[in-house]
Backbone as XML, in Angstrom:
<?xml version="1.0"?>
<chain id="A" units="angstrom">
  <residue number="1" name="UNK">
    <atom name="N" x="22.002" y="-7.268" z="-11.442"/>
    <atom name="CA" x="22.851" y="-7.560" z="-10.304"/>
    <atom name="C" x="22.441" y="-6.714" z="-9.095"/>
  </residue>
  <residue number="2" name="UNK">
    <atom name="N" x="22.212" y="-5.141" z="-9.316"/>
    <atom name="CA" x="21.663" y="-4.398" z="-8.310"/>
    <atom name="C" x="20.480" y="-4.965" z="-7.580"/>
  </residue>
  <residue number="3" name="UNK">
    <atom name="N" x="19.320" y="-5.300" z="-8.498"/>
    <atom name="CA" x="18.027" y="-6.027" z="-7.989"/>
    <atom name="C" x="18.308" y="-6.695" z="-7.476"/>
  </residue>
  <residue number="4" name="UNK">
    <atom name="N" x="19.229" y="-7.781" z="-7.647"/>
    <atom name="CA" x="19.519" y="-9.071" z="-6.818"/>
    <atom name="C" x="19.748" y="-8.648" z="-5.095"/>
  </residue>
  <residue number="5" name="UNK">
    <atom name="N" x="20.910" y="-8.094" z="-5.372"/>
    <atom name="CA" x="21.028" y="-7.419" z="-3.884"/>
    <atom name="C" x="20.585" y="-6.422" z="-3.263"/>
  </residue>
  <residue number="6" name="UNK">
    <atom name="N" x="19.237" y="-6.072" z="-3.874"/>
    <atom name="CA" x="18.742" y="-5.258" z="-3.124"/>
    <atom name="C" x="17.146" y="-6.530" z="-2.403"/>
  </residue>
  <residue number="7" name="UNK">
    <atom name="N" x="17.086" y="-7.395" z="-3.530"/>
    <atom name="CA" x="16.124" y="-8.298" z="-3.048"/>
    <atom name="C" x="17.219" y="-9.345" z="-1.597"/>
  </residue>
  <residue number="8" name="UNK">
    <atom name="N" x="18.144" y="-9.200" z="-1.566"/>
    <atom name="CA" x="18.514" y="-9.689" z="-0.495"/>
    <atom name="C" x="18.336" y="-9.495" z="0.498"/>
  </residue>
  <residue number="9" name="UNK">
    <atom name="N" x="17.800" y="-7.826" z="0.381"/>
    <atom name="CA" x="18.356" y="-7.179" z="1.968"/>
    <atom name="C" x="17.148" y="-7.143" z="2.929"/>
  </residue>
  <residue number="10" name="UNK">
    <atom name="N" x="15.754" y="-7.167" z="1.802"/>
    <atom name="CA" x="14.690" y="-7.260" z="2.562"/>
    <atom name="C" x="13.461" y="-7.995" z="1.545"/>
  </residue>
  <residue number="11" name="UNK">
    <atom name="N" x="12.935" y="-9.228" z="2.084"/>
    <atom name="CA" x="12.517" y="-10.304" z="1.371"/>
    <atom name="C" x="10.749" y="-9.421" z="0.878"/>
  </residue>
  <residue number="12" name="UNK">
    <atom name="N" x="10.390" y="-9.690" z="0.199"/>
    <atom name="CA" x="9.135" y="-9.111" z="-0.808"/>
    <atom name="C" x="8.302" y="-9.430" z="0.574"/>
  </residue>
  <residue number="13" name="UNK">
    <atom name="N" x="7.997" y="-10.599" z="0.902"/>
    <atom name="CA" x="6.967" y="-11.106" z="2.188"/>
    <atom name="C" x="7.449" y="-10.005" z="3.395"/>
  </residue>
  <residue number="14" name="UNK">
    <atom name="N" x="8.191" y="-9.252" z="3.611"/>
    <atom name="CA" x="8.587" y="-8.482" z="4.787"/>
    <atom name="C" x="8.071" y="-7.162" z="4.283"/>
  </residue>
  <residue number="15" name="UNK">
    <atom name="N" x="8.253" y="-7.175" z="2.596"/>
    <atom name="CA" x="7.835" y="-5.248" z="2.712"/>
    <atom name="C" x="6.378" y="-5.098" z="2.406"/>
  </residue>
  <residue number="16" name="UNK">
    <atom name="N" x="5.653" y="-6.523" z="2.082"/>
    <atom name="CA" x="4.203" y="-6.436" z="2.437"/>
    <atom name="C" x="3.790" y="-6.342" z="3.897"/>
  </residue>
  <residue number="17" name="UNK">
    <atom name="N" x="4.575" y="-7.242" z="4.771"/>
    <atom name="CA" x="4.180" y="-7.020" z="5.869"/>
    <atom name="C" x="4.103" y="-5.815" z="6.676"/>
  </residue>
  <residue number="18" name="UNK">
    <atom name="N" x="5.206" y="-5.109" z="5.811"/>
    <atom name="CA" x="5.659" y="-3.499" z="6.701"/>
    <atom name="C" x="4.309" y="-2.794" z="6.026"/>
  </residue>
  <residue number="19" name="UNK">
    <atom name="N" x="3.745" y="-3.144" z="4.566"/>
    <atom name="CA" x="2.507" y="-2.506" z="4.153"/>
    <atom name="C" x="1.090" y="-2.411" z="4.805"/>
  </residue>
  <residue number="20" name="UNK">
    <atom name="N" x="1.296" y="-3.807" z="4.934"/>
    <atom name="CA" x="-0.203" y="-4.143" z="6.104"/>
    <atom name="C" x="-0.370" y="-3.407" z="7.501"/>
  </residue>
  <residue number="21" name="UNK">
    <atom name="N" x="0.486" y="-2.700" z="8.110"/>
    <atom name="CA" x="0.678" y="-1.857" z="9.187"/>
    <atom name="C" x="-0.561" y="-0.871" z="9.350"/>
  </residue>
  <residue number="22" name="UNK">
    <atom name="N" x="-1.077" y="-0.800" z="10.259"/>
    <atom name="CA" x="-2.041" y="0.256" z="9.832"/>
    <atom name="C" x="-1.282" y="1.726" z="9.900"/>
  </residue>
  <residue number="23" name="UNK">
    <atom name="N" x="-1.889" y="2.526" z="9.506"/>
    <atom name="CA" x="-1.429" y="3.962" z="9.119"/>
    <atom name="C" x="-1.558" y="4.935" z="10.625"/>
  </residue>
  <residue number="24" name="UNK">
    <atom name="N" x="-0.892" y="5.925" z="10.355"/>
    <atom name="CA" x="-0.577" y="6.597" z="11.942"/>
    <atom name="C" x="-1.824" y="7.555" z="11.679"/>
  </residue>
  <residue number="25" name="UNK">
    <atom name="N" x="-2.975" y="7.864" z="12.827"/>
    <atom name="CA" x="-3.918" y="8.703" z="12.973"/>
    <atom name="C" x="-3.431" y="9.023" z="14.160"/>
  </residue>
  <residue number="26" name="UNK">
    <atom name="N" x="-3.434" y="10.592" z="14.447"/>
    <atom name="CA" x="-3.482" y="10.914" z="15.967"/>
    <atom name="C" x="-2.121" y="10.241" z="16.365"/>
  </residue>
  <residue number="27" name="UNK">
    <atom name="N" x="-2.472" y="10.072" z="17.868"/>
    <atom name="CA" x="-1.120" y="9.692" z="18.566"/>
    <atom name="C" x="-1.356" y="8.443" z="18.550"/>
  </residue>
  <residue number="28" name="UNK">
    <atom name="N" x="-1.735" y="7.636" z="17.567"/>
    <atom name="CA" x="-1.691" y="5.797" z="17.377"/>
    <atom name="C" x="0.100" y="6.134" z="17.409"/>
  </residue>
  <residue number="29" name="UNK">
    <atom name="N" x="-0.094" y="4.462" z="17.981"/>
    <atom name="CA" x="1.496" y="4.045" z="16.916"/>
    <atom name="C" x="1.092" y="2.899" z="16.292"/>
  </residue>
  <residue number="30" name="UNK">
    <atom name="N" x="1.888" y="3.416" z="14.985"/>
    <atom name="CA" x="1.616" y="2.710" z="13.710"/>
    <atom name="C" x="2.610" y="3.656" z="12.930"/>
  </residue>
  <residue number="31" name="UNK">
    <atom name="N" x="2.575" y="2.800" z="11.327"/>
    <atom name="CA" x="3.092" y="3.314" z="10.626"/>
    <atom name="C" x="2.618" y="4.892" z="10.126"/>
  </residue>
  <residue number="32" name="UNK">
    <atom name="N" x="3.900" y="5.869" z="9.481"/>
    <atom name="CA" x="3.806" y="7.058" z="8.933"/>
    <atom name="C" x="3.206" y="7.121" z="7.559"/>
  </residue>
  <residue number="33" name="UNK">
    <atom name="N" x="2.556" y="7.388" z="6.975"/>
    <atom name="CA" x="2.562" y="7.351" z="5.271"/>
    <atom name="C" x="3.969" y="7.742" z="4.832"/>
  </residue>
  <residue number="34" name="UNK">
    <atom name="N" x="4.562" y="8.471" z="5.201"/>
    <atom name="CA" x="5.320" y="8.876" z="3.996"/>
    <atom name="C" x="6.524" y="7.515" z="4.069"/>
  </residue>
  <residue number="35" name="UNK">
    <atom name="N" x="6.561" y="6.655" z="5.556"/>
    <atom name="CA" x="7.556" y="5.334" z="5.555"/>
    <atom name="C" x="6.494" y="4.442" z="4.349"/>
  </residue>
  <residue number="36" name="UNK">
    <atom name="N" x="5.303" y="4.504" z="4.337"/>
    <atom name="CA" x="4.314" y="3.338" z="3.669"/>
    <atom name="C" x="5.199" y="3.610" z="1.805"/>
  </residue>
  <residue number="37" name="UNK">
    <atom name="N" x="4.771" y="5.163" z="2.007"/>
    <atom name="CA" x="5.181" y="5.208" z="0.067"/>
    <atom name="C" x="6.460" y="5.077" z="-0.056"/>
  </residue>
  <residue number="38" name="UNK">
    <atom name="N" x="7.658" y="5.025" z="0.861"/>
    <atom name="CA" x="8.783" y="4.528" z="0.449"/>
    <atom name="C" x="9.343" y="3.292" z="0.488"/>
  </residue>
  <residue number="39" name="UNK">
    <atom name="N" x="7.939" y="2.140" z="1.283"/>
    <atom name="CA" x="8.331" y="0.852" z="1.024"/>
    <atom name="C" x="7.601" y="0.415" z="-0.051"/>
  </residue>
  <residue number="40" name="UNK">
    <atom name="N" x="6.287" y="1.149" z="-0.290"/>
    <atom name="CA" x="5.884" y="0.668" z="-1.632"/>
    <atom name="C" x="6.666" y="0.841" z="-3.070"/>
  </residue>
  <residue number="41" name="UNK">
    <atom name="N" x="7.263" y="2.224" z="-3.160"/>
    <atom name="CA" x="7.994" y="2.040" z="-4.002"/>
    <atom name="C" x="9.736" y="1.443" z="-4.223"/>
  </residue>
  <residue number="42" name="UNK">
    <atom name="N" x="9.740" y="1.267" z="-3.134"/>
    <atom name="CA" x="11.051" y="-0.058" z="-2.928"/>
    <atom name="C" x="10.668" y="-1.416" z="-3.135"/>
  </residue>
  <residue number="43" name="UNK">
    <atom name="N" x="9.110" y="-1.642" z="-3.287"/>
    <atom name="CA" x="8.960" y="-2.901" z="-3.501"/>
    <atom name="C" x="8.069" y="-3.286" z="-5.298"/>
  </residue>
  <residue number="44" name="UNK">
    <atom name="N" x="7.998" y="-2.102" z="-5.437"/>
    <atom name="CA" x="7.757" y="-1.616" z="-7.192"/>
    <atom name="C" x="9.195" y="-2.451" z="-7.928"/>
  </residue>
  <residue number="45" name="UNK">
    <atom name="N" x="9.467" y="-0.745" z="-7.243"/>
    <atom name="CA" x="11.029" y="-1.081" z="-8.040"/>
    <atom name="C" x="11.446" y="-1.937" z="-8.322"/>
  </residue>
  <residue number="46" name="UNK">
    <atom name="N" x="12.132" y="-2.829" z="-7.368"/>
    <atom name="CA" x="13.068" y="-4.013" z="-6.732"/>
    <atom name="C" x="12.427" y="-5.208" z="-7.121"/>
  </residue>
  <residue number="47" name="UNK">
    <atom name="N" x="11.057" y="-5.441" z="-6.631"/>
    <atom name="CA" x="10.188" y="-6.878" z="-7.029"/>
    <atom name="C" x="8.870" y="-6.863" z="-8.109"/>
  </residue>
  <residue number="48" name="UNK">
    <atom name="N" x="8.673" y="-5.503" z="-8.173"/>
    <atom name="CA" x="7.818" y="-5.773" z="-9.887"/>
    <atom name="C" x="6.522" y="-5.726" z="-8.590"/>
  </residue>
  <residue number="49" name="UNK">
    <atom name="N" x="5.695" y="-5.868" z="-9.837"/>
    <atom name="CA" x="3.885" y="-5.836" z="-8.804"/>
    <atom name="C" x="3.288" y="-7.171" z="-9.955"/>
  </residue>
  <residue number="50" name="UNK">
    <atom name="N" x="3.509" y="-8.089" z="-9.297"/>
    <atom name="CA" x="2.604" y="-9.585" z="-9.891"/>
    <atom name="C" x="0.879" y="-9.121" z="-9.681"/>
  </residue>
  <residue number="51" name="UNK">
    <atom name="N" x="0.057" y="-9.828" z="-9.967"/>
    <atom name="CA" x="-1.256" y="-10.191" z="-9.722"/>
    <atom name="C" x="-1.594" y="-10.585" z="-8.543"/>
  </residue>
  <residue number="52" name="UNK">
    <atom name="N" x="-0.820" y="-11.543" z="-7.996"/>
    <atom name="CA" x="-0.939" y="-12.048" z="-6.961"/>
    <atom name="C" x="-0.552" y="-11.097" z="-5.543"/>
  </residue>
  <residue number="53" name="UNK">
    <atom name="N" x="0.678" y="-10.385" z="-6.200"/>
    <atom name="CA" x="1.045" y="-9.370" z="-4.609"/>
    <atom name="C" x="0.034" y="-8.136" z="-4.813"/>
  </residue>
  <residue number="54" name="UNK">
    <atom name="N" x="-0.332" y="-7.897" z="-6.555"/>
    <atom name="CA" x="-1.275" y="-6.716" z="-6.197"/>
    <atom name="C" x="-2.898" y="-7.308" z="-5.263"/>
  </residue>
  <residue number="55" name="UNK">
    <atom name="N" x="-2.866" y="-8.187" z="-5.684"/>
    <atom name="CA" x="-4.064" y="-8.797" z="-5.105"/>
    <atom name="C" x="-4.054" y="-8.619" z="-3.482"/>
  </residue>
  <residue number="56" name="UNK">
    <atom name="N" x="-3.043" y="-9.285" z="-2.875"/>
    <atom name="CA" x="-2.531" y="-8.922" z="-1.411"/>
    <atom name="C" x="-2.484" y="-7.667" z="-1.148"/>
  </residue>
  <residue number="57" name="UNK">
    <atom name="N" x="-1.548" y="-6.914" z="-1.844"/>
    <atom name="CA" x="-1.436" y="-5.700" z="-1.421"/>
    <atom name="C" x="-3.209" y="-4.756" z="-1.393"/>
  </residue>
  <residue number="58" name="UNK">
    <atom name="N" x="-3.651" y="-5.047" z="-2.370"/>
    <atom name="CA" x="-5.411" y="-4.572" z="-1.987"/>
    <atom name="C" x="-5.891" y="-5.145" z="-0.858"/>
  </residue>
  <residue number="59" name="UNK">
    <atom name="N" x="-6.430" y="-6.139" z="-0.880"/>
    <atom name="CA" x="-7.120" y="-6.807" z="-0.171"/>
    <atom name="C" x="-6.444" y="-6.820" z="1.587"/>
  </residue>
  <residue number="60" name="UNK">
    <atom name="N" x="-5.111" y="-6.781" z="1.679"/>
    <atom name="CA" x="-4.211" y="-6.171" z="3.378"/>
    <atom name="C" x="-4.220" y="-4.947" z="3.336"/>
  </residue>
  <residue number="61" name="UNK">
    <atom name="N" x="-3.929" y="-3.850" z="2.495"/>
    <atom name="CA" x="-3.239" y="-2.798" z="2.983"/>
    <atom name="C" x="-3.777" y="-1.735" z="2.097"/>
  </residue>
  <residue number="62" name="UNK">
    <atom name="N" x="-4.121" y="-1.432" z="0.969"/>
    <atom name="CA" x="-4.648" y="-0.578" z="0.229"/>
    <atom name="C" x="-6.207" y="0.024" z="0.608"/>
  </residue>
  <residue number="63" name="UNK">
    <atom name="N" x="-6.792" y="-1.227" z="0.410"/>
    <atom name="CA" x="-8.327" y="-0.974" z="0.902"/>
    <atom name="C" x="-8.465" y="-0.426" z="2.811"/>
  </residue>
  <residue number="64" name="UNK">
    <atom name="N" x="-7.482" y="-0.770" z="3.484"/>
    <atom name="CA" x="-7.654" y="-0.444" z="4.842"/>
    <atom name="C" x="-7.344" y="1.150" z="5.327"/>
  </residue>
  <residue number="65" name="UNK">
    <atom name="N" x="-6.045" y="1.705" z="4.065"/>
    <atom name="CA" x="-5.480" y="2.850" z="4.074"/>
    <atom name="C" x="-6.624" y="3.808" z="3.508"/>
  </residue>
  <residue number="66" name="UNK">
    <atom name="N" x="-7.671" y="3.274" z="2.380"/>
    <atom name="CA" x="-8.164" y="4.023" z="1.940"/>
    <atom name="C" x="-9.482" y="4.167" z="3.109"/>
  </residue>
  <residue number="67" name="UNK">
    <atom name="N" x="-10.303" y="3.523" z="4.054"/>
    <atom name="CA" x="-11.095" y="3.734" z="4.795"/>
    <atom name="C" x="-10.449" y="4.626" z="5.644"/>
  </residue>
  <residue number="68" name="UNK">
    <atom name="N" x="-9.371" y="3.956" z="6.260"/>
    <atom name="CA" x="-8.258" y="4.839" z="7.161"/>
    <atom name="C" x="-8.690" y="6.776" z="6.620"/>
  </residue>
  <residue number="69" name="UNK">
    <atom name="N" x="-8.187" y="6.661" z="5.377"/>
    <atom name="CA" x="-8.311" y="8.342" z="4.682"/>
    <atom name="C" x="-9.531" y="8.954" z="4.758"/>
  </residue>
  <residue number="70" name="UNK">
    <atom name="N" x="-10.810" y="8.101" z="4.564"/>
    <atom name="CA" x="-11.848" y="8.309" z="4.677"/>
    <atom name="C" x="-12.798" y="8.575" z="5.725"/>
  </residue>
  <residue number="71" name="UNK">
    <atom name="N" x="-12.299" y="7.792" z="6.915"/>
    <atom name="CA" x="-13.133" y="8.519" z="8.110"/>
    <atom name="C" x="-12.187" y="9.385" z="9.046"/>
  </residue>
  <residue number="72" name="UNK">
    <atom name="N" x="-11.200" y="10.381" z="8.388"/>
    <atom name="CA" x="-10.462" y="10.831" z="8.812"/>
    <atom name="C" x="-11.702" y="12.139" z="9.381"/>
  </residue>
  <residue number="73" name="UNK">
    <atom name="N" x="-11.487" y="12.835" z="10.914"/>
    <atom name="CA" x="-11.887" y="13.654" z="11.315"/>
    <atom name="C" x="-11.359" y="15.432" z="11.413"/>
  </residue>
  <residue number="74" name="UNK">
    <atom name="N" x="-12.023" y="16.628" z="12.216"/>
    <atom name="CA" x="-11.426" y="17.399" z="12.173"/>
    <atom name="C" x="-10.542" y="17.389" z="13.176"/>
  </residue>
  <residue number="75" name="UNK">
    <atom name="N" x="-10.533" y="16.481" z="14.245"/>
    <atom name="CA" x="-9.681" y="16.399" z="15.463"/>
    <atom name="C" x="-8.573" y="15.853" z="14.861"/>
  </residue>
  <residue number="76" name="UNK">
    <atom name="N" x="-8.130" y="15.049" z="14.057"/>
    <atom name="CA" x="-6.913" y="14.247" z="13.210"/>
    <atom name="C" x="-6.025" y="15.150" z="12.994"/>
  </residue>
  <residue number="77" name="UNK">
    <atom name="N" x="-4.707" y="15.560" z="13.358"/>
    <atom name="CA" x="-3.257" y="15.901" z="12.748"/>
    <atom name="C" x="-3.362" y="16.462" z="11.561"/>
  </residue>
  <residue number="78" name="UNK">
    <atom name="N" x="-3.267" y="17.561" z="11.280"/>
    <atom name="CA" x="-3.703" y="18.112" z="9.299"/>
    <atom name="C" x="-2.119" y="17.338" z="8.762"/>
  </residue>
  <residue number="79" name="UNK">
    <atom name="N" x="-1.222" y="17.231" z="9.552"/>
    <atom name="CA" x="-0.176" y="17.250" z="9.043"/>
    <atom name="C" x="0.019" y="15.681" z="8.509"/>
  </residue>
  <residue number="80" name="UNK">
    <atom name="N" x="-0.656" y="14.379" z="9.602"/>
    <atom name="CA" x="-1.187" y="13.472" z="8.963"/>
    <atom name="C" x="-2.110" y="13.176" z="8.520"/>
  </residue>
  <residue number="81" name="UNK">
    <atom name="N" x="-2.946" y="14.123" z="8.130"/>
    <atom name="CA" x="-3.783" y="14.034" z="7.391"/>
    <atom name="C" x="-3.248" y="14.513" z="5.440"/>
  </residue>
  <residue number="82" name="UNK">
    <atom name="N" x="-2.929" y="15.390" z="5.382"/>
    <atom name="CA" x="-2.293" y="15.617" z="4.307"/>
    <atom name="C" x="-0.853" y="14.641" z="4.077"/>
  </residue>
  <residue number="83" name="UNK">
    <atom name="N" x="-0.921" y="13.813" z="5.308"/>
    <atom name="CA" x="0.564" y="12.637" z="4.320"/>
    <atom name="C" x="-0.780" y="11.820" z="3.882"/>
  </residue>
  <residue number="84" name="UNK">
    <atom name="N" x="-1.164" y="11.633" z="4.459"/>
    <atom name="CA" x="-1.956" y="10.168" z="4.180"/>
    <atom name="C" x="-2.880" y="10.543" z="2.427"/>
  </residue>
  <residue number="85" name="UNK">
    <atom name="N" x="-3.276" y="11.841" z="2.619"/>
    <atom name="CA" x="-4.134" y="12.048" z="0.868"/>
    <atom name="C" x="-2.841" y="12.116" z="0.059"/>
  </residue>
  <residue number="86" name="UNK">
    <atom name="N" x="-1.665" y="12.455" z="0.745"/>
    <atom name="CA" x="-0.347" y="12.528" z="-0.293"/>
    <atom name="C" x="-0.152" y="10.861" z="-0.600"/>
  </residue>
  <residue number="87" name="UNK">
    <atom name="N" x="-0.120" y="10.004" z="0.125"/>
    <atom name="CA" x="0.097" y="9.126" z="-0.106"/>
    <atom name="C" x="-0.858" y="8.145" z="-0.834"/>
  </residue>
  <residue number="88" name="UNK">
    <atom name="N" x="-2.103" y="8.110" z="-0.322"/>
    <atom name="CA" x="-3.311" y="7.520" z="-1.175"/>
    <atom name="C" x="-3.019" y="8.449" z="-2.807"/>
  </residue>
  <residue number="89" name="UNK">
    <atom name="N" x="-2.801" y="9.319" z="-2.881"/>
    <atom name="CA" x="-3.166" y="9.718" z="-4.074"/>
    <atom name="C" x="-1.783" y="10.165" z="-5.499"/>
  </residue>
  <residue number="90" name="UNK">
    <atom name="N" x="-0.538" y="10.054" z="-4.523"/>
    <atom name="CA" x="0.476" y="10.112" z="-5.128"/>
    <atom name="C" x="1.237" y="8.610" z="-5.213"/>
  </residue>
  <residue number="91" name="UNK">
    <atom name="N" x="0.982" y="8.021" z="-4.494"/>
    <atom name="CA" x="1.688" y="6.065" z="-4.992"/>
    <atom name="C" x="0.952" y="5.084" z="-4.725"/>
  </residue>
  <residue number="92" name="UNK">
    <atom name="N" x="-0.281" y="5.455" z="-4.350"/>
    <atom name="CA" x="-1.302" y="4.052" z="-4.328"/>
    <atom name="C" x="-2.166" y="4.263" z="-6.020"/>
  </residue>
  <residue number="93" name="UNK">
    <atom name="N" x="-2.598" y="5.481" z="-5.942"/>
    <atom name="CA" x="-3.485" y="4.918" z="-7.803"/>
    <atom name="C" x="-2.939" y="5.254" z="-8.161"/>
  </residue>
  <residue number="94" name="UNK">
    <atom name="N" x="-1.872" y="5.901" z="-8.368"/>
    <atom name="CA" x="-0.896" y="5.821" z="-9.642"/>
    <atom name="C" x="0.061" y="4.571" z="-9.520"/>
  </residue>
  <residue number="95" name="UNK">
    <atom name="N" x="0.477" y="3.607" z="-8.904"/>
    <atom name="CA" x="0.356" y="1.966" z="-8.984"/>
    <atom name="C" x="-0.627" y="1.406" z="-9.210"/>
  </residue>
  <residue number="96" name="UNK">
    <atom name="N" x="-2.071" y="1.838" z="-8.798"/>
    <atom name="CA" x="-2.795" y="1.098" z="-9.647"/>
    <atom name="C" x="-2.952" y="0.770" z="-11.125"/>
  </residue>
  <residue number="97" name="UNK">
    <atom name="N" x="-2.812" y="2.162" z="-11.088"/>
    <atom name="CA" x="-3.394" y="2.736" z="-12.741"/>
    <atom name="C" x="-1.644" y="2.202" z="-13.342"/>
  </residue>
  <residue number="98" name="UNK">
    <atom name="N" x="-1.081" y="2.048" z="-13.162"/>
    <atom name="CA" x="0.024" y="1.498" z="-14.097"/>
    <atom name="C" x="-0.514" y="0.145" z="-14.449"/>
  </residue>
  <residue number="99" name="UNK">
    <atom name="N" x="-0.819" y="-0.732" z="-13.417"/>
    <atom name="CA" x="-0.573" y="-2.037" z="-13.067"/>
    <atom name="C" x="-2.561" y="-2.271" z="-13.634"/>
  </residue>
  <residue number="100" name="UNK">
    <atom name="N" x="-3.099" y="-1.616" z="-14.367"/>
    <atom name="CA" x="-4.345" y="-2.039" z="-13.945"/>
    <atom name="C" x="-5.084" y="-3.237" z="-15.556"/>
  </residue>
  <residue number="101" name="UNK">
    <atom name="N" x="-3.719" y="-3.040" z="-15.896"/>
    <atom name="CA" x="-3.969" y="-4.144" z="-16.890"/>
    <atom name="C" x="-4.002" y="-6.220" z="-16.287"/>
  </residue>
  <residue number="102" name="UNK">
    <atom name="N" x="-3.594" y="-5.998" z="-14.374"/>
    <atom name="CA" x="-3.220" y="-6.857" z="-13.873"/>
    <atom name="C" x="-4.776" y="-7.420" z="-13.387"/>
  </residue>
  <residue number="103" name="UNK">
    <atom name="N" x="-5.895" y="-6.590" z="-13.728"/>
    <atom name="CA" x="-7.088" y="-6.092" z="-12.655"/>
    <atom name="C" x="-7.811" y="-7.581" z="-13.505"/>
  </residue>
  <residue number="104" name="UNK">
    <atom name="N" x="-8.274" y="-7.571" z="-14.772"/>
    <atom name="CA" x="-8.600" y="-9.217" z="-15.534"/>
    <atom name="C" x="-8.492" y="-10.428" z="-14.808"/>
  </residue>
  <residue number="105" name="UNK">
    <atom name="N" x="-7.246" y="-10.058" z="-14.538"/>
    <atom name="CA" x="-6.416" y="-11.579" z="-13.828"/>
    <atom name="C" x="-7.500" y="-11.758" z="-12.273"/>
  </residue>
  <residue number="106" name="UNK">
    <atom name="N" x="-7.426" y="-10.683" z="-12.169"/>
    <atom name="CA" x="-8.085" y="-11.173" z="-10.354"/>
    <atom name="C" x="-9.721" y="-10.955" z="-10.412"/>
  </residue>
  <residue number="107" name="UNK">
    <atom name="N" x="-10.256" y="-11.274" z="-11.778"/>
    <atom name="CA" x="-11.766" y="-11.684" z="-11.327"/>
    <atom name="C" x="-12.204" y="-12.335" z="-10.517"/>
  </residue>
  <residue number="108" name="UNK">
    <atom name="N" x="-11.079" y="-13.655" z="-10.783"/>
    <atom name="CA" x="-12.022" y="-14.597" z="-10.418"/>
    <atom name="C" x="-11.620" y="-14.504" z="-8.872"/>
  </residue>
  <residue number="109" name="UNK">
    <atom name="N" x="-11.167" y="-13.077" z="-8.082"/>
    <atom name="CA" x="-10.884" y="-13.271" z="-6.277"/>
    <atom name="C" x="-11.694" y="-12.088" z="-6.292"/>
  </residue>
  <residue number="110" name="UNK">
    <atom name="N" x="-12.787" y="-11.601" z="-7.234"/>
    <atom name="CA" x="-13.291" y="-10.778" z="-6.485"/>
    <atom name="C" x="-14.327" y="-10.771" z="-5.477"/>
  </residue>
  <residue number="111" name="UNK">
    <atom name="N" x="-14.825" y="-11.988" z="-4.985"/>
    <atom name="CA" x="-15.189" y="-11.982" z="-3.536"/>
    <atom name="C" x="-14.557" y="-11.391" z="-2.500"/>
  </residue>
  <residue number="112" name="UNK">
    <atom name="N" x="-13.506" y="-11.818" z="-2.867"/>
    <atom name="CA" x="-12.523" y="-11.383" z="-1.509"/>
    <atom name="C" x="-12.432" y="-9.564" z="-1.602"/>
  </residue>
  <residue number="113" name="UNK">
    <atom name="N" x="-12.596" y="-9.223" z="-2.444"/>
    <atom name="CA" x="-12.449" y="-7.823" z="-3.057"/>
    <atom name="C" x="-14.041" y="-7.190" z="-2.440"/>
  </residue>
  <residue number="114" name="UNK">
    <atom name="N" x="-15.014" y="-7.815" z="-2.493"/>
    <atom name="CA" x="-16.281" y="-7.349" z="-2.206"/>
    <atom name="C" x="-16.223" y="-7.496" z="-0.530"/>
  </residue>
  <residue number="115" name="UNK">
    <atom name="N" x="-15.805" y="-8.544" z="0.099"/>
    <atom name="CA" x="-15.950" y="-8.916" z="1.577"/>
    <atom name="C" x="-15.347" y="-7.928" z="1.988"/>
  </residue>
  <residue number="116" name="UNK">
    <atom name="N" x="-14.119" y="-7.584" z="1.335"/>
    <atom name="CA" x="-13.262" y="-6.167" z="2.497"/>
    <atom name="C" x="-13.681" y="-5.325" z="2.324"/>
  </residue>
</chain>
């Protein structure tokens, strides 16, 4: 009954969309990491991680966060810099690695997995 109304309040297609955001470097505006890991795990919780949304969720928002982390500089914010390795490394692979029995299922999109 809780799930139900919590899937009311904000539709699965909206908290991917809030995922796909790019991540805050510097004085961008964009999303914070630490808002990213509390919609990811509101959307764990609440809607489960299918094949299909993990698939999305890689291919929009995972793979972009992780380049994002990666060409991070010494001019970059330490302070967003340390959300963002907090966040890549405290709720993105440890959702993977739960969910990675889901990884089979999406052979057959791994083009799309190689193109990004």
């Amino acid at each position: 009954r809780m799930r139900g109304i919590l899937q009311n309040l904000l539709s699965e297609s909206d908290l991917l969309d809030v995922l796909r955001l790019p991540l805050a470097r510097g004085r961008q505006v964009a999303l914070h990491p630490v808002h990213k890991e509390a919609v990811l795990m509101y959307l764990e919780s609440v809607y489960g991680v299918s094949a299909s949304s993990l698939l999305t969720l890689l291919t929009s928002a995972f793979l972009a966060d992780m380049k994002t982390t990666l060409h991070l500089s010494q001019g970059d914010d330490p302070v967003i810099c340390c959300a963002l390795n907090r966040y890549i490394c405290c709720s993105v692979l440890p959702l993977l690695s739960r969910h990675a029995h889901l990884f089979p299922s999406l052979l057959s999109h791994i083009h799309l997995l190689n193109d990004t």
